[in-house]
C-alpha positions in Angstrom: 204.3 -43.6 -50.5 203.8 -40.7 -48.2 200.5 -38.4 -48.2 200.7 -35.4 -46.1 198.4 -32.2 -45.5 199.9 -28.3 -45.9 198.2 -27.1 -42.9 198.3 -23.6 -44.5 195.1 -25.0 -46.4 193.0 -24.4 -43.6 194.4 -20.3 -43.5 193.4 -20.4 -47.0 190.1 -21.6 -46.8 189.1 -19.5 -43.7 190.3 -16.4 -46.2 188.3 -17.0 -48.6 185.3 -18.0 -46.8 185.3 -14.7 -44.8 186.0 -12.6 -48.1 182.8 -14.9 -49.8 185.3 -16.8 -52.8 184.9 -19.8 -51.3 182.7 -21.3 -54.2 185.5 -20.2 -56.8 188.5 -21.4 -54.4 186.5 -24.6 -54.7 186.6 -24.7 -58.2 190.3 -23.9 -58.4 191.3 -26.5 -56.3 189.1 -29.1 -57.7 190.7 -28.1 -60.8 194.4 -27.8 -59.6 193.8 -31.7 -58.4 192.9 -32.6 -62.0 195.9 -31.0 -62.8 198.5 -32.6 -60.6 196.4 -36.2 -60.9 197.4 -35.8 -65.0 201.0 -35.0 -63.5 200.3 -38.7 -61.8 198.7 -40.3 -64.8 201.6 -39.2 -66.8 204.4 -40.7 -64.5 203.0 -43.6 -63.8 202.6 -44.2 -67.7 206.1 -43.4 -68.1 206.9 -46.2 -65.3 207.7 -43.7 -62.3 206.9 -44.5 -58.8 205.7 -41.9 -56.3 207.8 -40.9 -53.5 205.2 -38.2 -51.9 202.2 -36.9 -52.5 201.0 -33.4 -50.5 197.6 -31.5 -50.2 198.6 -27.7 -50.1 196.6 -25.0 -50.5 197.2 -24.6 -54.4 196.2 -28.6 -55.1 198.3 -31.4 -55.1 202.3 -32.0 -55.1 203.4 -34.8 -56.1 206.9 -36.1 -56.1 208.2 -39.2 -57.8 211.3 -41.5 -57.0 214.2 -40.9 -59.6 214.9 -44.6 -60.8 218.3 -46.0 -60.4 218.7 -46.8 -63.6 217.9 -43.0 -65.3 220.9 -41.6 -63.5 224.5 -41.2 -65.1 226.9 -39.6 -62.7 229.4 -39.6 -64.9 228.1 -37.3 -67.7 227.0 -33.6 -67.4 224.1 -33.8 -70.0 221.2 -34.7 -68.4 219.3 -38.1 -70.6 215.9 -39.9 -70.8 215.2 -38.6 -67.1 214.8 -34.9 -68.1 212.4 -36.1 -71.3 210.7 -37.6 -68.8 210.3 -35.0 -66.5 208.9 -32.5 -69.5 206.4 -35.6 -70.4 205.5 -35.4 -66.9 205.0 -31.9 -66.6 203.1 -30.8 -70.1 200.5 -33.2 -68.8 199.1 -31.0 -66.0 198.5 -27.8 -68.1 197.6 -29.6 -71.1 194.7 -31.3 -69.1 193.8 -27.7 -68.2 193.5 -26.7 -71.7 191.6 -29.7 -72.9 189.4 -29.1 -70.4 188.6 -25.2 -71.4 187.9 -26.1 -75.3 185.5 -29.1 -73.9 183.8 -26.3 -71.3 182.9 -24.5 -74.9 180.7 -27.2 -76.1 178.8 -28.4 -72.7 175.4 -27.0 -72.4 175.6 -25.3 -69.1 174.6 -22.0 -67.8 176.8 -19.7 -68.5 178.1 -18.3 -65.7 178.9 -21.7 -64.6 180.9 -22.5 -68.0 182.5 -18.7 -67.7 184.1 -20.1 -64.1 185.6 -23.3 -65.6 186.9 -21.2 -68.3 188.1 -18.8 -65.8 189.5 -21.3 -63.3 191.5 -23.8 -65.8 193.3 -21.0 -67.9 194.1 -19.3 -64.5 195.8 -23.0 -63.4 197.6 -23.0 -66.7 198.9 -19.9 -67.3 199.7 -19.8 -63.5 201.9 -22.4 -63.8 203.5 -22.2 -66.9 205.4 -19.3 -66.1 208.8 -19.9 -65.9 209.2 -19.7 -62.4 211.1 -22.7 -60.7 209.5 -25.0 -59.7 206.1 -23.7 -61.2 205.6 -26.2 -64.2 207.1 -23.8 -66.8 210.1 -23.4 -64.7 210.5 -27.0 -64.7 210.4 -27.6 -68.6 212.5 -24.7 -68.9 214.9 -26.3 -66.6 215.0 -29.8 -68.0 215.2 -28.5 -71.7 218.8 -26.7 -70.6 219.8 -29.8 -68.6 219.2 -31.6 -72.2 221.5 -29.0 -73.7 223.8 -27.7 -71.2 224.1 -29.8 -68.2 222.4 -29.8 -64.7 224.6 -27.4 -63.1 224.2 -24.6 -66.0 220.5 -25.5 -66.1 220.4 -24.7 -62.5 222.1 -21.3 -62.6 220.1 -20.1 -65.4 216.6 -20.9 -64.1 217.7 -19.7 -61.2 218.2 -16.5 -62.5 214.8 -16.3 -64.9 213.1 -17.5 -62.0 214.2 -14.3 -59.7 213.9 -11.8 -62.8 210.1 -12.9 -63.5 209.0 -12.6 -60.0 210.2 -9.3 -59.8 208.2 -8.5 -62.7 205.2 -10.2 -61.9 205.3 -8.4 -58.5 205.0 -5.6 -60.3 201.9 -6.8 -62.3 200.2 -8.1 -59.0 200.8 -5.1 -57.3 199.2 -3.0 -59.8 196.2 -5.6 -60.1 195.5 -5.9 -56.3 195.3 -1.9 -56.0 192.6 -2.0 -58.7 190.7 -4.8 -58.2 191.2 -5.8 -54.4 191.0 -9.2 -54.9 192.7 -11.8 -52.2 193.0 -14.5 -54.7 195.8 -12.2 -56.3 197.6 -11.6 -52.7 197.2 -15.6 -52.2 199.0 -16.0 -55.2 201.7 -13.1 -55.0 203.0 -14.4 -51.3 202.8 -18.2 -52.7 204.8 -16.6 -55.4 207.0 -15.2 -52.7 206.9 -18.4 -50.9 208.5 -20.7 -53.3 211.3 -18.6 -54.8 212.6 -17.9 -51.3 212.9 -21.9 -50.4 214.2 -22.2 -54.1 216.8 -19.5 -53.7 217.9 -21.1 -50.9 218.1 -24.5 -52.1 220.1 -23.1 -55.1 222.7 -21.2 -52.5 223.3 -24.5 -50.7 223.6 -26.3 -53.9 226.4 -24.3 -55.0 228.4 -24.4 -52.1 228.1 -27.9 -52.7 229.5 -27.5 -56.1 232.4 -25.4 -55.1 233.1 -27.9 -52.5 233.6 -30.5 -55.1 235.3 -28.5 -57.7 237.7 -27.9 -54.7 238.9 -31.6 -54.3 
């Protein structure tokens, strides 16, 4: 197993300290752990060995080796892998959820329980948007695989993925004009970030694919 550190983590936290969030960046990223830890939980329940685990600045990433025996090179339709994969990934927002409807029973103040509330449903609905490889991307993308293949599963989160992140630049746009807030403009160039390297994974990937189609 590898462990590594995003250095961009330190940018992060100097932004916020300067712009005074550092107490709810805090939360966030002590929640985002939980989040990717139940991603952990979940795989190594389901008998998955990590491969990676990184500290960036939006939690945890954590990558786990694809046994031998849950590939099939021979067949298009993806099998137990990609049920796997959705078990996997459910686990981290779920956790997120669970965690809001117990913050409604603790007797805390309430500020205190309004910022778990806040930071857990931002986590969730954060990542399940279907953005590849944001966690609603990736159950988007394993469900096709189930019904259409890997290669059609790619090209069609592929294209979801670019068409929400146009719109939700749009949205974050709008929101960081009216509120000013730099956890928005954190989370628009992450945004940015990952559907860039994704694109470009997906580019190379298809060359790859012509290549074989070709011999």
């Amino acid at each position: 197993m590898i462990f590594r550190i995003d250095l961009k983590i330190f940018l992060i936290l100097i932004l916020f300290y300067f712009t005074n969030q550092i107490e709810i960046y805090t939360l966030i990223m002590i929640f985002a752990i939980i989040h990717e830890l139940s991603h952990l939980l979940a795989g190594l329940v389901l008998k998955m060995k990590i491969k990676r685990i990184t500290l960036m600045p939006v939690g945890l990433s954590i990558e786990f080796k694809i046994p031998y025996e849950d590939l099939n090179i021979k067949i298009l339709k993806s099998n137990k892998l990609e049920l796997k994969k959705i078990l996997i990934t459910i686990a981290g927002p779920l956790i997120n959820i669970i965690i809001i409807f117990m913050s409604l029973f603790l007797n805390i103040k309430l500020e205190l329980k309004y910022l778990i509330i806040y930071s857990n449903l931002l986590i969730a609905v954060f990542n399940l948007l279907p953005i590849y490889p944001l966690d609603g991307g990736r159950i988007f993308k394993s469900a096709i695989c189930l019904i259409k293949g890997k290669r059609k599963a790619e090209n069609i989160i592929n294209k979801i993925s670019n068409i929400m992140f146009f719109l939700i630049m749009i949205i974050f746009s709008i929101l960081i004009y009216y509120l000013k807030n730099i956890s928005v403009l954190i989370i628009m160039f992450y945004l940015l970030y990952i559907v860039t390297k994704e694109n470009k994974i997906y580019k190379l990937k298809n060359k790859m694919y012509e290549m074989i189609d070709r011999e």
